[in-house]
N, C-alpha and C positions, 0 to 999 in steps of 0.2 A: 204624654205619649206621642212619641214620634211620630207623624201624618204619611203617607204615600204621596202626597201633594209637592212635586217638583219646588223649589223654589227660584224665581228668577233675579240674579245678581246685581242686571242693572236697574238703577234707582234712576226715576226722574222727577222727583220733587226735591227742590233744594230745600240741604238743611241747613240747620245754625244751632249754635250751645250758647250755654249761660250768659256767654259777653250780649246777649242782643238786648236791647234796651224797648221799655216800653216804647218809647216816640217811635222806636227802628220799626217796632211788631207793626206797629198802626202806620205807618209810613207804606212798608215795603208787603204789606202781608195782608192784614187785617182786612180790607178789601177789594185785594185784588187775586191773589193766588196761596194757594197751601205752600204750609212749611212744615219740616220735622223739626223738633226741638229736644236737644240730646243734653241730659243734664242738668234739667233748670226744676226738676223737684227731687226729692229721694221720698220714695215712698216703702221703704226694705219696713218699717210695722206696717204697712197694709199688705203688701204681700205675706208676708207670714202671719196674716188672720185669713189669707183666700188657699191657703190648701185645702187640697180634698176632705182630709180627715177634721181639721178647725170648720167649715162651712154644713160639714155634714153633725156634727156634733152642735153647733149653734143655729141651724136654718133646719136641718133633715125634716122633720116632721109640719112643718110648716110650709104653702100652699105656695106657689110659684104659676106665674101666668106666663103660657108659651105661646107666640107666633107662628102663624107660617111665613116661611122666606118666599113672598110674595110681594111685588112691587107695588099691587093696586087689594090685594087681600089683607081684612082684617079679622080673620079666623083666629080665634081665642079660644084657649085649651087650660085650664086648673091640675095641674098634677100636684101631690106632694113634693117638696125638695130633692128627697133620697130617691123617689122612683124616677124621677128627672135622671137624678147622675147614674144611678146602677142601671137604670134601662133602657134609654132614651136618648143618652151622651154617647153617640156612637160615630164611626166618620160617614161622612154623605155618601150614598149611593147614589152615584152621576144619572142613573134611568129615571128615578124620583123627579116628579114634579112641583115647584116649591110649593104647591098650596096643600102639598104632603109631607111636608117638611118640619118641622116643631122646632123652634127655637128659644132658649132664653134670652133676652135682651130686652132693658127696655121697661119693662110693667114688673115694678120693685116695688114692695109694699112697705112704706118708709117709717111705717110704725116697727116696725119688725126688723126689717137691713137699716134703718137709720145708725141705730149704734156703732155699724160697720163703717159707713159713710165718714161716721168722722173722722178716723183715721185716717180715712185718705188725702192725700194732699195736691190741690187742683192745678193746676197751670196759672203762673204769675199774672197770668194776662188779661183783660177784658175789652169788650166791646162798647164803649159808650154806649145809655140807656140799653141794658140789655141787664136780666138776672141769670146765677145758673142752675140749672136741673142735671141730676146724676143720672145716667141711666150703666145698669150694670150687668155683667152676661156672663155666659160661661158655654161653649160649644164646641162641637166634636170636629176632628179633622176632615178638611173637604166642606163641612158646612160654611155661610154666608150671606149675606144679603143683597140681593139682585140691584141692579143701580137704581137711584131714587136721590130725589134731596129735599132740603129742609134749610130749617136757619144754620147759621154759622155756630161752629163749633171744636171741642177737642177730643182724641180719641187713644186711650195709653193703653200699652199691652201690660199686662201684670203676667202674665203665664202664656208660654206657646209664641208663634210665630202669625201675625197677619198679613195679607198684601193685599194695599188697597189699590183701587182702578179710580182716576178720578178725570171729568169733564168741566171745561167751564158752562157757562148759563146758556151762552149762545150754541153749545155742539153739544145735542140731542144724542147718544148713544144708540148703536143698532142692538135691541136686545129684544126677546120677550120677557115681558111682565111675571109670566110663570114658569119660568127659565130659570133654574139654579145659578150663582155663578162657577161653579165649577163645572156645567154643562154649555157655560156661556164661553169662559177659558179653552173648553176641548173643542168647540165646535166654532164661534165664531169669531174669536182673538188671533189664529191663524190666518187666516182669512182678509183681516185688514192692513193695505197699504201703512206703512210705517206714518205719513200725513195725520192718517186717522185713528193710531193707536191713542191710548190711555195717558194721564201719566202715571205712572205709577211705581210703588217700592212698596218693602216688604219691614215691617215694625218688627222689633224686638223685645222682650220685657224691659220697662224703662223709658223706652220709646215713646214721645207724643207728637200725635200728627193732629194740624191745624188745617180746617178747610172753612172757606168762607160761603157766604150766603149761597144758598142756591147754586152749588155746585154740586152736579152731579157726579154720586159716589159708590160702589162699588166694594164689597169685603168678602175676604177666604182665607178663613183661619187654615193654616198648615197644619197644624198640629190641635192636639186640646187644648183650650186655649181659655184664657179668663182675662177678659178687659172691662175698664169702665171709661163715659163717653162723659164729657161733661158740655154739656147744649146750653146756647146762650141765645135765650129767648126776649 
């Protein structure tokens, strides 16, 4: 479903397709700055097992652990699958504060989505000494997660539009903690001198974006949206 979420055209994360060579990824990428990578899996059987109708028929009745979109919160909520998407997949309301906020991403119970997993097919790439973990989501338009970071990793849109905001380690973002970032876009994204903006572009199904360690990052799904992260711990 279509989002009210504006999209913005210009990208500033450079990208690269299929020709990029592992040495090139660990070279030019791996730990220094984020890339998009356009072409380098096809995952057309995993997208058609994450329709609404296929997920609700193979997950519905089964238990789903929801977030709040909260930077320093870790509020934990059990809904079933179906009452997730019929009730609760809805687009953000910008007044909401994220520790009011419920999200899927993340906390997969891999006895139960593992079969789906396999399908999916991850980015060619890795990180010396590092293994990977899937995390998988599905959220309504205007929803996202407040900037934060973690290890290095990748992040593919299967369904809907994302844009993400990202920082390196040394420049701290001006944000609150319990700030949506669709409340953060309206109110304090205007606001910053172009020095101090983000970088940031906006993923497409197909779409994988690589960010490295400890870069702070930033996400708002345009539309309804269904992606999976895969984290390289």
């Amino acid at each position: 479903l279509a989002g009210t979420v504006p999209e913005e055209p210009r990208c500033t994360v450079e990208r690269a397709d299929a020709s990029l060579t592992y040495s090139l990824f660990l070279q030019r990428f791996a730990f220094s700055r984020p890339v998009i990578l356009g072409g380098v899996t096809d995952n057309s059987a995993f997208r058609a097992l994450c329709t609404r109708e296929k997920l609700l028929a193979a997950f519905g009745p089964f238990p789903v652990r929801l977030s709040t979109a909260n930077t320093y919160s870790y509020r934990k909520v059990d809904v079933p699958f179906q009452e997730y998407v019929e009730h609760l997949l809805k687009p953000q309301d910008p007044a909401r504060l994220g520790s009011d906020t419920l999200y899927f991403f993340g906390d997969n119970n891999f006895t139960e989505w593992g079969p789906l997993f396999q399908h999916y097919v991850p980015p060619p790439f890795r990180i010396p000494g590092t293994s990977p973990a899937y995390s998988f989501g599905i959220a309504g338009s205007g929803s996202g997660v407040p900037f934060h970071w973690h290890g290095p990793g990748f992040s593919e849109v299967i369904f809907g539009r994302k844009r993400w905001f990202l920082y390196p380690p040394d420049k701290t973002p001006h944000f609150h903690p319990n700030e949506t970032t669709l409340a953060w876009l309206q109110h304090t994204y205007p606001t910053l001198p172009a020095a101090q903006r983000p970088l940031e572009c906006t993923l497409r199904p197909g779409e994988v974006l690589y960010f490295p360690d400890r870069w702070w990052h930033a996400t708002l799904n345009l539309d309804t949206s269904v992606f999976i992260s895969t984290f390289l711990g």
